[in-house]
ZAMARGU-4260 file (C-alpha; in steps of 0.2 Angstrom, whole numbers, plus 5000, padded with zeros to 4 digits):
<rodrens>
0) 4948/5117/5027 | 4960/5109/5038 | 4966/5091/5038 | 4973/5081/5049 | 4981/5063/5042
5) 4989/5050/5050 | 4997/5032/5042 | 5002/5018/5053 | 5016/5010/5049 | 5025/4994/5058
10) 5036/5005/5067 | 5032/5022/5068 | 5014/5032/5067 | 5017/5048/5054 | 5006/5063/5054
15) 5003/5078/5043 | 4993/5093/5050 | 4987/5107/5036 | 4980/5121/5047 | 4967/5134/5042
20) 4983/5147/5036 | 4988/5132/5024 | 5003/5129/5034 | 5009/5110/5037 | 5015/5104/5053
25) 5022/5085/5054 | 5024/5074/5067 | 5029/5056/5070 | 5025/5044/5088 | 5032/5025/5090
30) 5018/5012/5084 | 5009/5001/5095 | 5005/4987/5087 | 4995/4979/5101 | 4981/4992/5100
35) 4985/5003/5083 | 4974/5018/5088 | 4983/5021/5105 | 4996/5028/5094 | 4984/5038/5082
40) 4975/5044/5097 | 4993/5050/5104 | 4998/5059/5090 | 4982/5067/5084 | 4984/5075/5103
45) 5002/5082/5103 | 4998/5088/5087 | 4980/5098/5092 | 4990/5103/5110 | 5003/5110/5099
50) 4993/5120/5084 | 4974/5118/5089 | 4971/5138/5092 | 4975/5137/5069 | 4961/5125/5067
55) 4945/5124/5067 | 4939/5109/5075 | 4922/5109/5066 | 4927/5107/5049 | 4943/5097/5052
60) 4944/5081/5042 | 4954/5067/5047 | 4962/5057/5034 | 4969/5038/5040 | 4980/5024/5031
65) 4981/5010/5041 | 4990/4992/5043 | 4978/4987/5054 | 4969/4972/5040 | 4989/4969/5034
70) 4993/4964/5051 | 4978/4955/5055 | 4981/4942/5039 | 4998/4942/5043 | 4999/4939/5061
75) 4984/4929/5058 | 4976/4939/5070 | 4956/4942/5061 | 4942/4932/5069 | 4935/4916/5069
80) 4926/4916/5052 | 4913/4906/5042 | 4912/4902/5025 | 4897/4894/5012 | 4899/4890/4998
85) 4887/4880/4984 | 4887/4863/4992 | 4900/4852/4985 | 4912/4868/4985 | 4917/4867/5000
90) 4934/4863/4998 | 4938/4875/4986 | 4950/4885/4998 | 4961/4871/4999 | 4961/4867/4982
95) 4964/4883/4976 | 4965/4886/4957 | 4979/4870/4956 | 4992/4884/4949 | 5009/4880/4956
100) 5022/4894/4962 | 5036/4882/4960 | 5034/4868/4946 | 5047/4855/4952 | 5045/4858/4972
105) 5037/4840/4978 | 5033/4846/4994 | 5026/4864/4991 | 5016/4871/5003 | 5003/4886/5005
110) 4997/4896/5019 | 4983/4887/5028 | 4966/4894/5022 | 4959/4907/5033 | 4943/4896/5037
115) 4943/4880/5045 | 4937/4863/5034 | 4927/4861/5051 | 4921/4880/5048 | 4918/4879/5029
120) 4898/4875/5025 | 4889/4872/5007 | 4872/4878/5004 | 4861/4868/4995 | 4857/4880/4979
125) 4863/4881/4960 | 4862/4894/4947 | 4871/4890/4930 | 4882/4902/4919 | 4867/4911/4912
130) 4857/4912/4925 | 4846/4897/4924 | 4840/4894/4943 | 4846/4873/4944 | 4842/4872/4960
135) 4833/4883/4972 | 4838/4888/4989 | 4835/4878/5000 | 4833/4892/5016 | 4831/4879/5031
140) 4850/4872/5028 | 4853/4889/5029 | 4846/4892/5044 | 4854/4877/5049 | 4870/4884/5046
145) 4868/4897/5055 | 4864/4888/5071 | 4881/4878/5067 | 4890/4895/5066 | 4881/4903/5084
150) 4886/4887/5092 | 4903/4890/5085 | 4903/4908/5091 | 4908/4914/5072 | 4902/4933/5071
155) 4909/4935/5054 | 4904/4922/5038 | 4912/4923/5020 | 4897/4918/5007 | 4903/4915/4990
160) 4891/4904/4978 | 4894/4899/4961 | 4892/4914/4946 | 4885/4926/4962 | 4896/4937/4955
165) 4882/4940/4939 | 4867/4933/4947 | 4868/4939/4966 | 4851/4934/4972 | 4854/4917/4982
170) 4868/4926/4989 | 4858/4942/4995 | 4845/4928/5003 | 4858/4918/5014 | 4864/4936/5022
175) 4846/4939/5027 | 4842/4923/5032 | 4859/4924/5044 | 4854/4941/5050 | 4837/4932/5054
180) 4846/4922/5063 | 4858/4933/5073 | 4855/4951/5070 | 4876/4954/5074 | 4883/4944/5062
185) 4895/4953/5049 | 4891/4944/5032 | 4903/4950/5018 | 4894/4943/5001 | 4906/4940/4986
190) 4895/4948/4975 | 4896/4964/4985 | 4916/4961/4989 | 4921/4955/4971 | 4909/4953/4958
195) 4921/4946/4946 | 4923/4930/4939 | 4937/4915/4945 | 4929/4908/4960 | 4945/4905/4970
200) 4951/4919/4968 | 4934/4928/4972 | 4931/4916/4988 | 4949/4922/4992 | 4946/4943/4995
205) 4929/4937/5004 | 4938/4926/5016 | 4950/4940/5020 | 4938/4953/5019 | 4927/4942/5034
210) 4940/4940/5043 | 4948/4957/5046 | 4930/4965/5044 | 4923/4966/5064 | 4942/4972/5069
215) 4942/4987/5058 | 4923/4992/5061 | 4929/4991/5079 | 4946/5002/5076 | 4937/5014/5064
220) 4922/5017/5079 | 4935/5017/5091 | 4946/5031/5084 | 4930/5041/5080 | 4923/5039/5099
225) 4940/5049/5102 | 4941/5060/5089 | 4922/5066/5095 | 4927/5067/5112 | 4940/5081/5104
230) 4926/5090/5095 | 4930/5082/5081 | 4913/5076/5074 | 4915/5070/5056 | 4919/5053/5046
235) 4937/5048/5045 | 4943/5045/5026 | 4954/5034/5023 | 4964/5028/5007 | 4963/5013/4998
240) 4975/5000/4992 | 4970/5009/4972 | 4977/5027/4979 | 4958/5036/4985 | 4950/5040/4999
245) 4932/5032/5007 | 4924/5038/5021 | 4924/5025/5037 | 4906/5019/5033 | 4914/5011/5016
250) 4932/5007/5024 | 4923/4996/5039 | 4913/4986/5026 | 4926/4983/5013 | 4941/4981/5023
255) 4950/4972/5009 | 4952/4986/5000 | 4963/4997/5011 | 4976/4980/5014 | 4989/4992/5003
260) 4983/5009/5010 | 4999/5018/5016 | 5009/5008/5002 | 4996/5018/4988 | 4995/5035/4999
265) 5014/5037/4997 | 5014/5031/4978 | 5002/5046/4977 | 5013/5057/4986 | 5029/5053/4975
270) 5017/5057/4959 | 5013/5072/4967 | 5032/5080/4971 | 5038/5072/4955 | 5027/5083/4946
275) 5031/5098/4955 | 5049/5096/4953 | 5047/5096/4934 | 5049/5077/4931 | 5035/5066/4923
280) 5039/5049/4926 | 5049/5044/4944 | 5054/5029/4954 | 5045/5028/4971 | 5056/5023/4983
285) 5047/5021/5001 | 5057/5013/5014 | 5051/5014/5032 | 5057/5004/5048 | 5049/4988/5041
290) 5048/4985/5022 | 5054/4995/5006 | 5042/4998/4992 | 5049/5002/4974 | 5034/5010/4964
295) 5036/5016/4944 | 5025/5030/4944 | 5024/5034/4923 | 5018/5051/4915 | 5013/5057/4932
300) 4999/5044/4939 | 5004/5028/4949 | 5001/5011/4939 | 4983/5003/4945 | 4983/4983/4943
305) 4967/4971/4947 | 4975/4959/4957 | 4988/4957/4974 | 4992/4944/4984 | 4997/4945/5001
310) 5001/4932/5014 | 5014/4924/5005 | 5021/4906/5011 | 5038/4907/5003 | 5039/4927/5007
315) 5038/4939/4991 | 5037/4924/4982 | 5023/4927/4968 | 5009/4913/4966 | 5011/4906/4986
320) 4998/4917/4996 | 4982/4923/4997 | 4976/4930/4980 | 4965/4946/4982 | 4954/4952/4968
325) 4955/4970/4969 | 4963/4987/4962 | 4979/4991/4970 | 4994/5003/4964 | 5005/4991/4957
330) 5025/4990/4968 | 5034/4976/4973 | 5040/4977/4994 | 5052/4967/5001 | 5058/4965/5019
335) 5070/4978/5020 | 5067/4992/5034 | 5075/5002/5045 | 5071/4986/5056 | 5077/4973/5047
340) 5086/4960/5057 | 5108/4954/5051 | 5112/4938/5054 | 5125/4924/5050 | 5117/4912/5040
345) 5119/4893/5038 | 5132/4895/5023 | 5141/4907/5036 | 5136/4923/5023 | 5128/4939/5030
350) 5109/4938/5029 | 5098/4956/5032 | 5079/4951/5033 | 5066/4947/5031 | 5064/4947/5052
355) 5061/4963/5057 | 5063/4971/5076 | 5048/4983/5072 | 5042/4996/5083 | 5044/4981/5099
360) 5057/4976/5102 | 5065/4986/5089 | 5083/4991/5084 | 5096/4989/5096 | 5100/5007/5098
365) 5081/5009/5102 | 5085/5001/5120 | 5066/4994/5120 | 5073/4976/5120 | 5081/4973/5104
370) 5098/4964/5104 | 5099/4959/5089 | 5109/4972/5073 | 5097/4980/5063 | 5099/4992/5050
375) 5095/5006/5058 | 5110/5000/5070 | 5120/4998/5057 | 5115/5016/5048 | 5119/5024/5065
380) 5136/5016/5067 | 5140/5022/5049 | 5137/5041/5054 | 5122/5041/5041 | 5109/5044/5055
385) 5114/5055/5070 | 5110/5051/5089 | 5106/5068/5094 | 5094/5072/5079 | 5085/5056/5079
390) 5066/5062/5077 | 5072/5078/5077 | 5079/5075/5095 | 5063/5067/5104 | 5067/5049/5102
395) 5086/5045/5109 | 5093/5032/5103 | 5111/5023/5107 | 5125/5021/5099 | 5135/5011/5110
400) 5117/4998/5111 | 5118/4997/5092 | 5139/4995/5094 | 5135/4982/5104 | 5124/4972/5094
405) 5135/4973/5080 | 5152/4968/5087 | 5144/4949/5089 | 5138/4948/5075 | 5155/4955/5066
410) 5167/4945/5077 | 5154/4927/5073 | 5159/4932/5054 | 5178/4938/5057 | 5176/4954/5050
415) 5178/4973/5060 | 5162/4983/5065 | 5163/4994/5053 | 5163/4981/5037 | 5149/4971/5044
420) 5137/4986/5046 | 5143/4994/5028 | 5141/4975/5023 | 5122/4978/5031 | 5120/4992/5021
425) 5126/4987/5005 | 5118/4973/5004 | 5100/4982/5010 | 5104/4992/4996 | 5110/4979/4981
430) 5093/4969/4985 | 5082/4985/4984 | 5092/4991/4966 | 5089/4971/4959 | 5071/4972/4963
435) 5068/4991/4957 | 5079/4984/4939 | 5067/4968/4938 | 5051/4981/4942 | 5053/4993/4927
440) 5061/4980/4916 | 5043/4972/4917 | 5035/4987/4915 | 5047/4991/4898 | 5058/5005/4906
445) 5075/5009/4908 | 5077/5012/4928 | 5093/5023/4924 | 5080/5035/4912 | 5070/5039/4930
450) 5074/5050/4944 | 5070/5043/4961 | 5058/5050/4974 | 5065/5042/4988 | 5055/5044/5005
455) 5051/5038/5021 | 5060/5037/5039 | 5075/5026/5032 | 5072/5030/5010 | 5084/5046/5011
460) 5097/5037/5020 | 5100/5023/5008 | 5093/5030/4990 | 5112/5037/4986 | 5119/5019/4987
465) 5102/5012/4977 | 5104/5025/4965 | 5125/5024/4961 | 5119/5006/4958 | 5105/5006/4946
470) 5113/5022/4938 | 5098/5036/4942 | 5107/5052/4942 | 5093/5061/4951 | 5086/5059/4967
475) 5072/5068/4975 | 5069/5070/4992 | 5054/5078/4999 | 5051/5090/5013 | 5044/5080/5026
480) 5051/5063/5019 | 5052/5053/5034 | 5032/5056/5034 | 5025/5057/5014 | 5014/5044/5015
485) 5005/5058/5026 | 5006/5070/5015 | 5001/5058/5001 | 4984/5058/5012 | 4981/5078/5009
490) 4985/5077/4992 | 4975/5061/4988 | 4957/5063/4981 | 4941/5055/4987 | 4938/5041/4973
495) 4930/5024/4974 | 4935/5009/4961 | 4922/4998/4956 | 4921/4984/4946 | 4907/4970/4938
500) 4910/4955/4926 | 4897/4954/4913 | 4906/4945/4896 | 4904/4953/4879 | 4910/4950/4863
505) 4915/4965/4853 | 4908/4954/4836 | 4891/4952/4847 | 4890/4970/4857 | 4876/4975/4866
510) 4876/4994/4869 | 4860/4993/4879 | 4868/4982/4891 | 4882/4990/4892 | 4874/5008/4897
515) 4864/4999/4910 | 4880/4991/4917 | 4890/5006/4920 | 4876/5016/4925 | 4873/5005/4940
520) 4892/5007/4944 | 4890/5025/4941 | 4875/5027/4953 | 4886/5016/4967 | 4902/5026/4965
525) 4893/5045/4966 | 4882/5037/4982 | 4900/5033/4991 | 4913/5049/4984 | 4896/5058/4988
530) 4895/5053/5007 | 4913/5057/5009 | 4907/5076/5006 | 4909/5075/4986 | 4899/5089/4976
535) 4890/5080/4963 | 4894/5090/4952 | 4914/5089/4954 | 4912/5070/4952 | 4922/5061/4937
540) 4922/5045/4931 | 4936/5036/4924 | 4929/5018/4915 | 4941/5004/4909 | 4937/4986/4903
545) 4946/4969/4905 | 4950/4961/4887 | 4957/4946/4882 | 4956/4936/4862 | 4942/4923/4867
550) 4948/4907/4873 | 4964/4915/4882 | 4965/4913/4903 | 4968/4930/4907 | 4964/4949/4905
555) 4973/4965/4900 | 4965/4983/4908 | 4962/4996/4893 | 4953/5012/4893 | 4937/5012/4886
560) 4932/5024/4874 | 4917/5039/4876 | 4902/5031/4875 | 4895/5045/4865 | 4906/5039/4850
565) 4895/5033/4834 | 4895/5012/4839 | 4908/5009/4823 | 4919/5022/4830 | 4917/5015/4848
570) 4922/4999/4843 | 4938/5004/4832 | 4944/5015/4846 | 4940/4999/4858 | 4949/4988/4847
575) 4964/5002/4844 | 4966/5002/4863 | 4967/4983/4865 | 4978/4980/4851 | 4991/4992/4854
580) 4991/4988/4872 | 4993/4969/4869 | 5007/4976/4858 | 5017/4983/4869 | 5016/4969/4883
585) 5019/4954/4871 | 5026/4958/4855 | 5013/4955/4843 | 4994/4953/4841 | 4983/4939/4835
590) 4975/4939/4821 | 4959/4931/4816 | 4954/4929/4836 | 4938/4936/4842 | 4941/4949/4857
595) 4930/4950/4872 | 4926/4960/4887 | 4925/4952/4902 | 4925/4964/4917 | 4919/4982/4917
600) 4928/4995/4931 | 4925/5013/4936 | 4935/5024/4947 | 4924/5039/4952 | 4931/5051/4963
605) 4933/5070/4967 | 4950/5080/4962 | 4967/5081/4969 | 4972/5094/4982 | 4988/5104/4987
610) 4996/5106/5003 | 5008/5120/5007 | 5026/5114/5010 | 5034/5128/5020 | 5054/5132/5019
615) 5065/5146/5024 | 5073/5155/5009 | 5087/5162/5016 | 5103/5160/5026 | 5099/5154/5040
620) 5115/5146/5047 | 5112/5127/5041 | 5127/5119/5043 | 5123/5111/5060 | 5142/5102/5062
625) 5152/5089/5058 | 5152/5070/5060 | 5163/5055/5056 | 5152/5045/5041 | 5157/5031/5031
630) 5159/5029/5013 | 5162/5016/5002 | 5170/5026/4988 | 5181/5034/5003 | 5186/5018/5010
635) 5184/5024/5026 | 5177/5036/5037 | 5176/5056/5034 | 5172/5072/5042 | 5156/5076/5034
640) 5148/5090/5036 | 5129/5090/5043 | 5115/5102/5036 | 5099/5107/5043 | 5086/5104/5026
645) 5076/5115/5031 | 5089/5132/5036 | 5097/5128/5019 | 5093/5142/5004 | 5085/5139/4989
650) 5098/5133/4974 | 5113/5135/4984 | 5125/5120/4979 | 5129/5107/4993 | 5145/5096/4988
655) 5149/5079/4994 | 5150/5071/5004 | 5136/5078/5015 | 5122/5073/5028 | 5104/5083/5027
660) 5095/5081/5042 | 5076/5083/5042 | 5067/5081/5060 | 5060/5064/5050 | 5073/5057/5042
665) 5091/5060/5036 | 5099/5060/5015 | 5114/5056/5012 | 5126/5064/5001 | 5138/5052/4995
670) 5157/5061/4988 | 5149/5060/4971 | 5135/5069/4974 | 5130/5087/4976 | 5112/5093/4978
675) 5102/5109/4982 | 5085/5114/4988 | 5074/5119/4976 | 5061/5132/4976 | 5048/5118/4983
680) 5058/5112/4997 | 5063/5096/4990 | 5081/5091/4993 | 5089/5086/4973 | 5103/5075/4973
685) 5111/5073/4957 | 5126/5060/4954 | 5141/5063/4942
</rodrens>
């Protein structure tokens, strides 16, 4: 069957076509961030005008990543939301959990909540920790409310109630009491949205999830009013923040979920082209005109935490944004893209970021309005990234713009045009290498023990210098790099993460509970993979738990063992799994402390696929020319050699320094470096 995927990123729209002969065809368009699916709709055109007589229109699925709930937290650009809490909660947005990013800061600051203190309601109502009913609901303040909210033109309400996330009932009363009220209004219920336990936190990934729900129903309806107009006539899937796919009827409900979406696809893509190159664990490096993500992807499969947090006040900084209960691949970004803005700062030092140009105005050389030196400029004016190639030729770009940009901010620092973009450059590159060190250090690995996928419009271009400085001797860039969160798309499965609190001590386990617990989640996962065209019969599911000694704050994720196991042998190979994992984070374990579970997950999804990547195997005239680059180790510019990827024979050794231009992007070959295609079409770099 033939797939269609596209993933909006802050500056460009990548696609990835895999007709019905299996062949892939790419494709990339300028974002446009006022209307995102202006951009999809373009694309998804060029592409079907181009190769529509090898697809089947009927059976085409469309797969979409999407930045659309990013930006709208971001940008602050969701809807005018409501929230209700248990009365006397009220305030629990602005108090937060009292945890403090920066303990000696007098004057530290959040964002502002999401939800207006004027916006913010309390429903008269109480249910304890174990589900005694204190106090019962009291419906006509809740009809009340509700006047309050259609007086206040809110069309999306956030309800998050004291232990709803065990006992949901009041909850489940107050959305049909609102919709009672106003038949329209999107009502996103904590219990449905996080069913976990720390009520801030849970309160948190509701508000977000109100307040970017009614703009992505609207985009997901719009693009598929378009797509049908087409002939193309079936549910758009797209990827979650955790790496799977869920079809539009699941992704315009939980909104939150997709926050990381084309972050995760190219995570799964990296696994993916790590594996067939033979390596088992890589470093993901994704770097696009925006931000750069760094990924460890160990033994094959991307890391999966329970939390993110996004929104940050003080940016990147951990513990200052909005926390967000849900199951993500685990990577650090920071503001380091192709658009990132170089400036002089106060102390009279160069500065790169975090304030991008983005897809408007943009670089300099983009000529769309930007006067400012990005890195892109700077990469041009290096040689790293040609003129005439740029997007394979289709989007020109100028040299002498960029030039110009970057001879005032070299002459306001004393230094040539040449220093101050290889300063750009370099200094891009240090902060990248310092973030991927701190990354896998956390995680317990030696970065120099992993090879690097490195991807995106702007990863090839930098991952040599990143590399040579976090001493990675192999780099691996994919066919198609400039678009592999695309491709990431194809390969990803359907699979849908769920998860419920419900605490249990393993001295006090209740195995009839427990089979009732995962069996809900089980019937709710297959009911969502199943809708996005999932035989049953191919369905898995994956279970983990949440465990922590009783009496700590905080959780660690472990595999829960077959249920099938004899209950003594269940709970040795439970307790195995926690204590060895504890191990491994901390140093040591605990002894004499009871160990409880405290929330249940399930992932239950179909399989992975493959996608074709096509390359010519044979001499086809590569060398395209030559062009003046620059290279530190050099100390000057160099006639460099310039290679088309994909005319270039399998094996046959390339020696720095080199460029490899694919349409999408450009890798650089430093003079220590040589590299060669392999039999897969991904580009290896290795460094002596």
């Amino acid at each position: 069957m033939a797939k269609l995927a596209f993933d909006t990123g802050g500056t460009f729209t990548d696609f990835a076509l895999l007709d019905d002969n299996g062949e892939l065809h790419l494709h990339k368009v300028l974002s446009t961030p006022n209307n995102p699916a202006e951009a999809v709709v373009r694309g998804v055109s060029e592409l079907l005008e181009q190769f529509g007589d090898v697809v089947d229109l009927d059976k085409l699925q469309v797969l979409g990543a999407t930045t659309v709930v990013t930006n709208a937290v971001l940008e602050r650009k969701g809807v005018k939301t409501g929230f209700i809490s248990t009365a006397g909660f009220q305030d629990m947005l602005r108090i937060r959990n009292e945890g403090r990013y920066d303990l000696y800061d007098l004057n530290l600051k959040y964002p502002d909540p999401l939800v207006t203190r004027a916006n913010s309601f309390g429903a008269v109502e109480r249910i304890s920790a174990d589900g005694e009913v204190i106090t019962a609901l009291e419906e006509e303040t809740v009809r009340g409310i509700a006047g309050r909210l259609r007086e206040e033109g809110i069309k999306s309400v956030a309800v998050c109630l004291l232990h709803a996330y065990k006992y949901p009932t009041h909850e489940q009363r107050i959305a049909a009491l609102l919709r009672e009220e106003d038949p329209d209004i999107f009502v996103s219920l904590s219990s449905e949205v996080c069913p976990e336990v720390r009520e801030f936190d849970r309160a948190s990934t509701t508000v977000v999830n109100a307040y970017t729900r009614p703009q992505m129903s609207g985009h997901v309806a719009h693009l598929e009013r378009e797509f049908a107009v087409k002939g193309i006539d079936r549910q758009v899937l797209w990827m979650t923040s955790s790496g799977g796919l869920v079809p539009s009827s699941r992704a315009a409900e939980l909104p939150v979920r997709l926050i990381e979406s084309g972050p995760a696809a190219g995570a799964v893509a990296a696994a993916e082209f790590g594996r067939i190159a033979g390596e088992g664990s890589v470093l993901s490096f994704d770097m696009g005109g925006t931000t750069a993500k760094l990924c460890l992807i160990p033994n094959g499969e991307p890391t999966v935490g329970t939390d993110l947090e996004v929104a940050h006040y003080h940016r990147f900084r951990k513990g200052s944004g909005f926390p967000l209960k849900i199951q993500s691949i685990r990577m650090i970004e920071i503001g380091a893209g192709g658009g990132s803005i170089a400036a002089k700062n106060p102390l009279g030092l160069l500065d790169v970021g975090p304030r991008s140009a983005g897809a408007i105005p943009g670089p300099a050389a983009y000529q769309r309005g930007g006067t400012e030196p990005t890195v892109t400029d700077a990469d041009i004016l290096l040689g790293y990234m040609g003129t005439e190639s740029f997007v394979g030729g289709s989007f020109k770009v100028s040299k002498d713009a960029a030039l110009a940009a970057m001879t005032k901010l070299a002459s306001s620092l004393d230094v040539s045009v040449p220093r101050c973009a290889f300063g750009i450059h370099d200094l891009v590159n240090e902060s990248m290498s310092k973030a991927a060190a701190v990354h896998a250090t956390d995680l317990g690995v030696d970065p120099r023990s992993l090879p690097m996928v490195a991807f995106g419009g702007a990863g090839p271009v930098h991952a040599y210098g990143i590399a040579r400085k976090l001493g990675i001797k192999r780099i691996i860039c994919p066919t198609g790099a400039g678009v592999t969160s695309a491709i990431g798309l194809l390969i990803a499965p359907v699979a849908v993460d769920l998860s419920a609190s419900f605490p249990m001590q393993v001295d006090n386990w209740d195995f009839a509970a427990m089979d009732r617990l995962l069996g809900d989640l089980a019937a709710q996962g297959a009911e969502v993979v199943r809708a996005a065209g999932v035989a049953p019969e191919t369905i898995t599911n994956t279970y983990t738990v949440d465990m922590r000694h009783v009496g700590q704050g905080h959780e660690i994720t472990v595999a829960l063992p077959k249920r099938s196991l004899p209950p003594k042998q269940f709970h040795e190979q439970l307790l195995a799994n926690f204590f060895k994992l504890y191990r491994e984070l901390f140093g040591r374990t605990v002894a004499g402390s009871s160990v409880e579970v405290i929330t249940w997950r399930l992932r239950a999804g179909g399989q992975k696929d493959q996608v074709t990547r096509p390359h010519t195997r044979h001499a086809a005239q590569a060398k395209k020319g030559t062009r003046l680059v620059y290279f530190s180790e050099r100390g000057d510019f160099v006639e460099t050699p310039v290679y088309d990827h994909y005319k270039l024979p399998v094996d046959e050794e390339i020696r720095g320094p080199a460029i490899v231009e694919q349409r999408e992007s450009t890798a650089v070959v430093g003079p220590s470096g040589t590299a060669h295609v392999d039999i897969n079409g991904n580009l290896v770099i290795n460094i002596a």
